[in-house]
C-alpha angles and dihedrals in degrees: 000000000000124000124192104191144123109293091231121089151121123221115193124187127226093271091075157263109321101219118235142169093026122217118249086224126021107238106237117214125224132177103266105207097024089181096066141053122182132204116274093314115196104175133025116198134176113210099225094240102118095251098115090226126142128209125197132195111235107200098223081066115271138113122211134193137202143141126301099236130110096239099049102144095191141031119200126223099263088178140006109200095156088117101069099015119108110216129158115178123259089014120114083238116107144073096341121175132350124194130186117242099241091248102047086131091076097014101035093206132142145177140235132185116202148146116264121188122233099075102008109242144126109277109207105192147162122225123166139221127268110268083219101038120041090185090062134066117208100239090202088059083075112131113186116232102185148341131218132193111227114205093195131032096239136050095058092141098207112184103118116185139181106232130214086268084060094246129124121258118198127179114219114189123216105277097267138243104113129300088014093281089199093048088232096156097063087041112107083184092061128059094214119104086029146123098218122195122199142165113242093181096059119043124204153192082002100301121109100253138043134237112252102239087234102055120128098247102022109159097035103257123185089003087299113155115246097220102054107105093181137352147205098066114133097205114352084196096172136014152157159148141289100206089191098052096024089230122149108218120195135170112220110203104230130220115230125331097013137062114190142208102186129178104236115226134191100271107342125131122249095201113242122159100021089052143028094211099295102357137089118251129266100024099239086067117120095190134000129181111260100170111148096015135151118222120201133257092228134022137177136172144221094285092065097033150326118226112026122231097205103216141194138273105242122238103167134115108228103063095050087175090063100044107125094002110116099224118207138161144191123262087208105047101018094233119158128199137185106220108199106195119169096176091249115055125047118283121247140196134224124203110241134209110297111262114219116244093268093112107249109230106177154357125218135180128221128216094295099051094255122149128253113177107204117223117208087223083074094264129135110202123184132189112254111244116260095193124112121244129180092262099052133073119263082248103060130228116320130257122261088219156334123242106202116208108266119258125266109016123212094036136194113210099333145017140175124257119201133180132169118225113207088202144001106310141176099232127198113183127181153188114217126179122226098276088058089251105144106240095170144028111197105160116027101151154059119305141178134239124288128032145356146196130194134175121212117193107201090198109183095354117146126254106261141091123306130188123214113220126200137181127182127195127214147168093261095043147280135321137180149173145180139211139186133241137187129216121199121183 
């Protein structure tokens, strides 16, 4: 078995991430416009305009705008595409993914990607911004890219980004169902399963869009399609660039046993559905050909999460922990990681603060480069800067609170959780499985300051490992962590 791929790489088994390169502070998240909640939003974009205005993707089909500013009270309606978008609760269909021409400023155009009905398929489309009202888009500008049949109702993919070439860059994912039954992925004749690249600003051969020179399978040779970039990913949820490296990062949900970060490369196959990350697919294969894949950078398995959010590398100045460092997360158990990766030296991985189990959908970046994560309970969180201004202590700001490993560990049948409050809190803590399903509730309620004991008894669990979750709410916001435990019989 023979595989072609980049000599760096981390393979992790399903008992979980191995920790590594740890931060000098832990980076503390807090809900960054308290006074607004939003329906179901799965992407949060600025339009580079110098407006300091943010925009986030509500599912249903809308997108809305407001101020960048912790105390906004209120977001306006940007857009209103429920007419002609396709959602169903609870389903991966809707209002996916928006990104900002590079020169919005003058042109004032943008792009969506969403389902239609009839037949069911990804819109990719451009619409541009009221010449009166910069805070509203005019819904009947709308000129339709391109148009994909979807076979399934899940696995579109839907970021869509400019790149650094000025090009547009869309993640399609493989059709659906379960294992890719249409082997689209590894189909150069199908745009499912792909990274396309095309130009928006030079329309060719009648469609609305040109074919980059330098794409793979420009010209069309052998019935390949012109737009794909790469190809072999299953559902390319989330992705985006690293202007200072020039590296393309995507998280590739996985189906069963993998979850996957890759570095996208012009052409190059990503491996589904020949292979889950590392392994071979389906599982009860011995050996696959895996001549010519890509492995990914990063891997976990079930035992961390379940359905990667693929993140962004953070560039801004005010969480110097976090500068370099591509943070991602899981929509199922709510981890989040730091991955440090210097293109020499092997790439590492350092635990986050916990996410509440809200699903994280998304993360976004304003005009400064600093970093949103979107919660599909309708709440932005942000980190809390860590670096030191002129108005704050050396030390930095103090913690809300301290979560002490439980004791013993690892347990048999019960063990003991503390934390320590450093003021009056709302806490919510909470036992999850493996598979981030909540099996106990042990704190859901006001306490005081100092500290705290709590007995979990884990009864008929299962042997396996277990992760406390807890959130504590304060005046200034909200915080979380996890840990793991361990139970023995």
């Amino acid at each position: 078995m023979m595989i072609r791929a980049r000599s760096v790489f981390l393979v992790l088994g399903s008992a979980g991430l191995i920790s590594m390169g740890a931060l000098a502070r832990q980076p503390r998240l807090t809900a960054a416009f308290p006074n607004l909640t939003f329906d179901k939003p799965v992407d949060l974009q600025n339009a580079g305009d110098g407006s300091n205005r943010l925009f986030v993707v509500e599912q249903p089909g809308v997108i809305k705008v407001f101020l960048n500013d912790s105390t906004v009270t209120s977001a306006r309606i940007f857009l209103d595409l429920r007419d002609r978008v396709h959602y169903v609760s609870g389903s991966e269909l809707g209002l996916l993914g928006l990104a900002f021409h590079p020169s919005y400023e003058d042109s004032g155009s943008f792009f969506v990607n969403y389902t239609a009905t009839g037949p069911l398929r990804t819109v990719i489309a451009r619409f541009t911004v009221s010449q009166n009202d910069p805070d509203s888009a005019v819904g009947a500008s709308e000129e339709i890219l391109l148009e994909i049949n979807q076979p399934y109702t899940n696995h579109n993919g839907g970021q869509l980004t400019f790149g650094p070439d000025g090009y547009l860059y869309i993640a399609l994912g493989d059709g659906g169902s379960g294992g890719d039954p249409l082997n689209n992925a590894q189909n150069l004749g199908s745009l499912l399963g792909k990274m396309l690249r095309i130009d928006v600003d030079n329309p060719t051969g009648g469609n609305a869009y040109g074919i980059p020179p330098d794409n793979p399978y420009a010209g069309g040779e052998s019935g390949y399609r012109e737009e794909i970039f790469a190809h072999g990913l299953r559902n390319p949820w989330r992705f985006s660039f690293d202007l200072p490296t020039g590296r393309l990062w995507c998280g590739d949900v996985g189906e069963s046993a993998r979850e996957e970060i890759d570095l996208i490369e012009k052409g190059k196959n990503y491996g589904w559905n020949i292979m889950e990350g590392t392994l071979c697919y389906p599982p009860t294969s011995v050996v696959c050909n895996t001549t010519g894949l890509m492995l990914p950078i990063w891997e976990y398995g079930r035992g961390v999460g379940g359905s990667i959010t693929g993140g962004i590398v953070y560039r801004g100045a005010l969480i110097s922990e976090l500068v370099g460092r591509y943070v991602f997360g899981d929509f199922v158990s709510g981890y989040l990681g730091a991955l440090a990766f210097d293109g020499i030296n092997p790439p590492s991985v350092t635990d986050l603060d916990a996410l509440p189990q809200f699903r994280l959908t998304s993360f976004g970046v304003d005009e400064n480069k600093e970093l949103f994560l979107c919660l599909h309970d309708g709440t932005i969180l942000r980190f809390q800067p860590t670096v030191v201004s002129s108005t704050q202590q050396k030390e930095g700001p103090p913690s809300l609170f301290h979560l002490e490993q439980n004791y013993p560990n690892p347990f048999n049948a019960s063990t003991m959780i503390s934390f320590q409050l450093s003021e009056i809190s709302v806490v919510d803590l909470r036992i999850h499985d493996a598979l981030g399903r909540v099996v106990a509730t042990l704190v859901n309620n006001e306490l005081p300051s100092g500290k705290h004991t709590v007995s979990w008894d884990a009864g008929t669990m299962p042997s396996g490992a277990y992760y406390c979750r807890i959130m504590v709410k304060t005046r200034p916001g909200v915080s979380s962590r996890q840990m793991r435990m361990l139970l023995l019989r």
